[in-house]
N, C-alpha and C positions, 0 to 999 in steps of 0.2 A: 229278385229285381233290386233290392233295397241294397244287396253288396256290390251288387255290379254296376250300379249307379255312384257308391263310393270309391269302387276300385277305378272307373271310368274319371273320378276327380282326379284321384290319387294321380293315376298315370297322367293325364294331362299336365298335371303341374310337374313331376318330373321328365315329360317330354320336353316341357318347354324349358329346363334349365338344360336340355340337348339340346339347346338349339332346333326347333324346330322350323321347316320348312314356311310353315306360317304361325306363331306363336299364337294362343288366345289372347294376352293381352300384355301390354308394356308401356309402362307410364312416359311419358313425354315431358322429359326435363331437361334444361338446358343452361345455357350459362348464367342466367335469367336466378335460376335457383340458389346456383352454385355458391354464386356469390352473395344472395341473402344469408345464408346458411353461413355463410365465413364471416359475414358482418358482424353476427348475432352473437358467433363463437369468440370473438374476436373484441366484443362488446364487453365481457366478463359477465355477463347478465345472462344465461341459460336457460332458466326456468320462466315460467308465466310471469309475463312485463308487457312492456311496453308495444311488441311488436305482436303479441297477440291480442291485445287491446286494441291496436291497430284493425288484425286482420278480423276483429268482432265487428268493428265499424263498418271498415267496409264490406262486408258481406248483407251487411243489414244496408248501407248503400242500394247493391247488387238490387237486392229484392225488394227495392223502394221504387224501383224504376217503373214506368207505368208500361201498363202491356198493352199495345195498340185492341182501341173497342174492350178494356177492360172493364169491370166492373167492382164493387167493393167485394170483399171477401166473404164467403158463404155463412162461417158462425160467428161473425161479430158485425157489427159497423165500426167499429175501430178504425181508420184509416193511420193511426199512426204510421212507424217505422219499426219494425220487430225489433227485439229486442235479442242480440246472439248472444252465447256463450260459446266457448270455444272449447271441447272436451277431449279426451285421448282417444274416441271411439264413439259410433252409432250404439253402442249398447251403454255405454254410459249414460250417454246422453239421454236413451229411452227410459232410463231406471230413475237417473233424476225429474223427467217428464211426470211419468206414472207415479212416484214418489208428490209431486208438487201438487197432481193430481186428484191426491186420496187414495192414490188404490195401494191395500196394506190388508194384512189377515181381517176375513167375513165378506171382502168385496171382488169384484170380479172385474175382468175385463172381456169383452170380445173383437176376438181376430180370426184371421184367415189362415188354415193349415199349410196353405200355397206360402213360406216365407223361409227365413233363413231361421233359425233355433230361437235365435236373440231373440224375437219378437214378443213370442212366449215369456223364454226362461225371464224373463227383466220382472215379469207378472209374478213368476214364482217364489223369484228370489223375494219380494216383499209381501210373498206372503198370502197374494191375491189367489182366486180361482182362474182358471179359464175357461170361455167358451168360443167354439170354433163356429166359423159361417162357410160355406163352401164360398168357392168363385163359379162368377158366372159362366155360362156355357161355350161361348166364342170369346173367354178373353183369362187374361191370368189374374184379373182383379178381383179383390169381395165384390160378392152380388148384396147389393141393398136391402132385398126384399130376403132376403137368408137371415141378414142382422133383426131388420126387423121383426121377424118370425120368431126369434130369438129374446127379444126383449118382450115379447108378446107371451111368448110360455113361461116366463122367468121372471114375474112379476115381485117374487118374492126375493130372490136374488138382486144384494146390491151392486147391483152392474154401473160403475163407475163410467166407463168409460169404453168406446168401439176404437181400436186402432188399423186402419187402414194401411196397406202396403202396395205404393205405388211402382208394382213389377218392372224391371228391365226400365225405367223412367217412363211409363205410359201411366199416367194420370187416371186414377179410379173414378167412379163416379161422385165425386164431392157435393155436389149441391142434394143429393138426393140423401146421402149421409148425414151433410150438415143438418139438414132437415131434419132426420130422422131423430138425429141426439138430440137437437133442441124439442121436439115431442117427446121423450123421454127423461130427458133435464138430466142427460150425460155428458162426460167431454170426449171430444174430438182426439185423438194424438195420431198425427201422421209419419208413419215412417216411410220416410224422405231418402231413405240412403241410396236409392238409381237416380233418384230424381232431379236433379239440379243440372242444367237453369229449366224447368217445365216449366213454360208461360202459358196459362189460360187464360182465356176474359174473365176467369175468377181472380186473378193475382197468381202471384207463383206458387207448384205447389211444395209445399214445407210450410204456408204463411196463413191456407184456408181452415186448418183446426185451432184450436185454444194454442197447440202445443205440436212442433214439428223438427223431425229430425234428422241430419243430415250426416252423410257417412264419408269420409274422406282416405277409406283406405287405397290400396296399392293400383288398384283395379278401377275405380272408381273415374266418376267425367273429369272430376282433378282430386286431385291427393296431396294429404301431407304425410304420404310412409304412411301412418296410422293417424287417427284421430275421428272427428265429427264437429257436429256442432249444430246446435240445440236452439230453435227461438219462437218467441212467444209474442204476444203484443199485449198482454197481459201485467203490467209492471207487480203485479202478488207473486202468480206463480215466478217470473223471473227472477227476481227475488230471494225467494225458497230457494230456487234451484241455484243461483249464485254462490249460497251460504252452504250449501249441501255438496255442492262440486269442491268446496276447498277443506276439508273436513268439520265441516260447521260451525268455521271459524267468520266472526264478523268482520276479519282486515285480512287483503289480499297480501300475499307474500312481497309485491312490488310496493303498493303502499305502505306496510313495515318499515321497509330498511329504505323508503325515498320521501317521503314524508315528515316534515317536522317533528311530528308526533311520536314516542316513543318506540322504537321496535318493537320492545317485549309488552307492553298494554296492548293485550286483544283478550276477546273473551269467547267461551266456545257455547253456543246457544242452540245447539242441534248434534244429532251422534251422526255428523254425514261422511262424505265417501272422501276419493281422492283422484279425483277425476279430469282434474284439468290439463290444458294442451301447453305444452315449453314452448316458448318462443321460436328453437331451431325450427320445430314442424311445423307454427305459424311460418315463421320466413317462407319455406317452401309453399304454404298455402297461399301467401299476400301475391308471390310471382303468379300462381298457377291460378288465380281469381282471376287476373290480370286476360286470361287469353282463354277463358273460359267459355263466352265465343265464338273463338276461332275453333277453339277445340269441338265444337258442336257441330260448328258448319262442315269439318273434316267429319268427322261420325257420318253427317246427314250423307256426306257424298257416296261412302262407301254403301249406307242404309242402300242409297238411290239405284244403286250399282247393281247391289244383291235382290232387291226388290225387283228390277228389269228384267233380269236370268232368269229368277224364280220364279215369275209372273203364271208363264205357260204351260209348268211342268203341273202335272196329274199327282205326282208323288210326295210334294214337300208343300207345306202352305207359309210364307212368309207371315209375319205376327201381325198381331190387332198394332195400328197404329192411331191411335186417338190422337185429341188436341192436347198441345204440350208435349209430346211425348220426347223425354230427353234422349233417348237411345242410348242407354246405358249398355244394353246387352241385346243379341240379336237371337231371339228364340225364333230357330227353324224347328214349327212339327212337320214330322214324316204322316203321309195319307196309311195304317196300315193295311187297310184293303189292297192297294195298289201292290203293295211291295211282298216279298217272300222272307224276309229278314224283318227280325222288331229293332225297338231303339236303339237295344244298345249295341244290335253286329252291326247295322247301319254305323252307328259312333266310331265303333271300334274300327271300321273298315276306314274311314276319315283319321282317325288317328294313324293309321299303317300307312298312309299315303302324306306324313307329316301335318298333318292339319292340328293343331291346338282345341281341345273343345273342351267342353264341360256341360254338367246336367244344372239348370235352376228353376226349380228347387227340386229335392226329394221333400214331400211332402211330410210333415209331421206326426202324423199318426202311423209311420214304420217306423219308428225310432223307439228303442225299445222302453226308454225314460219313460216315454208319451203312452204307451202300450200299459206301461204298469199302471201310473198312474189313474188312466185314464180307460180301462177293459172296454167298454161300448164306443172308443174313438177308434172307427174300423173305415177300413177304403170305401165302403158299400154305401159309409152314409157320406159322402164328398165325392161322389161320379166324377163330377168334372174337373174335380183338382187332381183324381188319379189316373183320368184320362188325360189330361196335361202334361200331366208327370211321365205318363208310358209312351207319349212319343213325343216327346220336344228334344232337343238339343240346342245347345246355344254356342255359337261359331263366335269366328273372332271378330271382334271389332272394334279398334283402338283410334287415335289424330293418326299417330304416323304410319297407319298403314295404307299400302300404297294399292292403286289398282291391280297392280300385275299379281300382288298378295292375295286381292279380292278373288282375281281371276282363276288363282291356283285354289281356293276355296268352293266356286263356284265349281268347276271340271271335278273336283274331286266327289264335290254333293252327284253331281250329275252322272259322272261314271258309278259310283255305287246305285245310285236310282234306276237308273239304265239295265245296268248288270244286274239288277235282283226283282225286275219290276214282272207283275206277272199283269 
């Protein structure tokens, strides 16, 4: 299951540089971009300045916005304005979180096997342990009462901190999390990278843990090519994490060489990374904040589209849609009772008829890293994450995709359901 689920990536993403009939996904950029991106080149200033400073602002703008019958945010009363940084990547940004955090060799974090690698590895790489919570039964998020159970048997374990992963942009259960780590006296870190704009009557999510994280690569509700971006309301940890993004130097590269102040006086008060986002990729993010939006309202319509088709049919169940739910990704599972064919000849028959797809996630304990590591992290003990896992697919859905795209997606699910259905 575990190769055919990577070979099923593999081919999709080389389908879709054929030109496929309906591609999985393709970013929405225009002249809008184009010409930020000339600006900046064109400015002699390349690296991190002035315009990703810019695009840290207004992002923290974005998620300042009040969300109609909101409420303050679940682990603080803080109502400031988050505090962004702007990083080359969702896994950056998690490593400087978890870093700002505490979590380092003797302490642990818990997450959800249901995620993309990063979520983990960011834990490993400094050093932490992990421990996994399954997801709940009807949905692709951590189940609460999993984590809790977990900080319940592991009392002697310094479990830093639970990180949540809000799937395909459908918002986990936060208040019951928040909850939980404040009864535990852990932090929050949200990985945010489907997630944006998720609006709950909690505030957005990325904004309801200590520490949340946002993913801006190719795929993503906007993009800059690569990157993320990281925020807190916490001015400590932000902080930490400033000095640690730029290799734990106390002056930014822009303040250097544009400030009064000498160039060469800075001094290095941390062994940190190198993490930060170049202004080109800001450029491109400051446009694509801009219609951030619109870009959702397009998502929502096609959502609307494929939720209509899929309503009736016996063989496919269209995904959990909670409150906030950004629609980053469209997880169709197949019923396999109904059907004579598992996941992946279903996938595969979608892909022969042009269809663009992809699996999310293959769940982390088939991975052979997570296997050694970890010998008792077996499918047996996460039912519901490997039952998620063996029959979802996740179909296209982009701004510019058009109905008639939708349509040719819809017919193709329905012809293979039809055709194999017993």
């Amino acid at each position: 299951m575990l190769l055919s689920a990577l070979q099923l990536q593999t081919e999709a993403s080389m389908s879709d540089a054929d030109s496929l009939k309906v591609p999985f996904s393709r970013p929405s950029i225009g002249k809008e971009e184009e010409n930020a991106v000339l600006a900046v080149m064109r400015s002699g200033w390349l690296t991190t300045g002035k315009t990703a400073a810019a695009f840290e602002q207004e992002f923290s703008q974005f998620l300042s916005k009040p969300v109609p019958g909101g409420t303050q945010s679940c682990c603080t009363i803080n109502t400031a304005a988050p505090i962004c940084l702007a990083v080359n990547s969702n896994t950056s940004g998690m490593l400087l979180a978890m870093d700002a955090c505490g979590i380092g060799p003797g302490t642990a974090v818990i997450t959800t096997p249901y995620t993309f690698v990063s979520t983990a590895m960011c834990a490993r790489h400094l050093g932490a342990d992990v421990f996994f919570a399954d997801i709940e039964k009807d949905s692709y998020s951590i189940d609460p009462a999993a984590v809790e159970e977990i900080l319940k048997n592991h009392t002697e374990s310094k479990i830093k901190a639970v990180v949540p992963v809000h799937i395909a942009g459908n918002v986990c259960k936060m208040k019951e999390l928040c909850s939980i780590a404040q009864k535990y006296g852990i932090r929050v870190i949200e990985d945010a990278a489907h997630s944006f704009p998720s609006r709950t009557g909690l505030g957005y999510a990325g904004t309801l843990g200590d520490v949340g994280v946002f993913s801006f690569y190719a795929t993503k509700t906007i993009t800059t090519a690569e990157g993320g971006m990281v925020c807190t309301k916490d001015q400590k940890l932000a902080r930490h994490m400033e000095v640690m993004r730029m290799n734990g130097m106390d002056r930014t590269a822009w303040d250097r060489y544009t400030s009064p102040r000498a160039s060469w006086e800075y001094d290095i008060i941390a062994a940190g990374y190198k993490f930060n986002m170049p202004d080109i990729l800001a450029a491109i993010g400051r446009e694509q904040l801009k219609k951030a939006d619109l870009f959702y309202e397009k998502r929502k319509h096609i959502v609307d589209v494929y939720n209509k088709a899929f309503a009736g049919l016996d063989f496919v169940q269209p995904p959990p849609d909670d409150e906030g739910n950004a629609w980053h990704l469209y997880l169709l599972r197949i019923i396999p009772e109904k059907l004579s064919i598992d996941r992946d000849a279903f996938a595969r028959e979608l892909q022969k008829q042009g269809i663009g797809i992809s699996v999310h996630f293959i769940p982390l304990f088939h991975f052979t890293y997570c296997k050694r590591l970890y010998p008792e992290f077996t499918p047996d003990r996460f039912p519901n994450a490997e039952r998620q896992y063996s029959t979802t697919i996740t179909i296209p859905l982009w701004p510019d995709m058009t109905e008639k795209m939708a349509g040719q997606v819809i017919e193709a699910v329905i012809q293979t359901g039809v055709r194999h259905h017993v």
